[in-house]
C-alpha positions, -999 to 999 in steps of 0.1 A, spaced: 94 -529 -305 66 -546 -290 50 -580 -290 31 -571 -324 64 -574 -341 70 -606 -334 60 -634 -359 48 -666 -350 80 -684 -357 95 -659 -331 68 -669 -304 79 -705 -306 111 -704 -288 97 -683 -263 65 -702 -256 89 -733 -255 108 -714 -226 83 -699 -210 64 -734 -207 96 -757 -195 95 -729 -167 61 -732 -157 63 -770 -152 95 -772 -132 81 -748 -108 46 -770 -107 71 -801 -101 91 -778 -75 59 -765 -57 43 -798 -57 77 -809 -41 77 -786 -14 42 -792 -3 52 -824 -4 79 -821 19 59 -802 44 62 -765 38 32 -747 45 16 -728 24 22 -696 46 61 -705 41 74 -678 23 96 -691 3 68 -718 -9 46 -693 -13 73 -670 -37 76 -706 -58 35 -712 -62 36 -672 -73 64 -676 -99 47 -708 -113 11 -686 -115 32 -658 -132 47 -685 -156 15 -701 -163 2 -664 -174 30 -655 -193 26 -687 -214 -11 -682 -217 -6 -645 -231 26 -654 -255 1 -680 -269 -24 -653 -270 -1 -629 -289 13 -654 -314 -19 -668 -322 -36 -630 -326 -46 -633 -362 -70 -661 -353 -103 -650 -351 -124 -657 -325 -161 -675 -329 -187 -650 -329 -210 -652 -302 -243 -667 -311 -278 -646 -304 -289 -659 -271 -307 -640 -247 -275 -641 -221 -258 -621 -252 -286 -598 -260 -291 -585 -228 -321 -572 -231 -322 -568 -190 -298 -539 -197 -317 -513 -220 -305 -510 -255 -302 -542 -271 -274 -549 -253 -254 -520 -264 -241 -494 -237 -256 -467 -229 -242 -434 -239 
């Protein structure tokens, strides 16, 4: 089983989780610096790492359970053409 098995309905507890999580170790980071703890504590700096991880996890669990979403095309601009880098913005072979 992998994350394609799981329905949207499945996602929502997880994202739920995953999201309380993130904010209580925003609140507890924010504490510490706060209090005083360096950044170069390590300790602090394990809790700013967890909340990063958290944050990420949420951000891809809302990326899996909303996969079926299409994304907006891109329009035709010349940052998207590319034309600076030979075939029509296509790689070469």
């Amino acid at each position: 089983m992998d994350h394609t098995h799981l329905t949207p309905e499945q996602y929502a507890p997880i994202v739920a989780r995953l999201t309380e999580e993130r904010d209580y170790l925003k609140r507890l980071a924010d504490r510490m610096a706060a209090s005083g703890f360096p950044a170069s504590d390590p300790l602090h700096a394990a809790v700013v790492r967890a909340w990063e991880a958290a944050s990420n996890a949420c951000v891809v669990a809302c990326t899996c359970r909303n996969r079926d979403v299409r994304p907006l095309a891109l329009p035709d601009t010349i940052m998207t053409r590319k034309p600076w880098g030979g075939g029509g913005g296509r790689a070469r072979p």
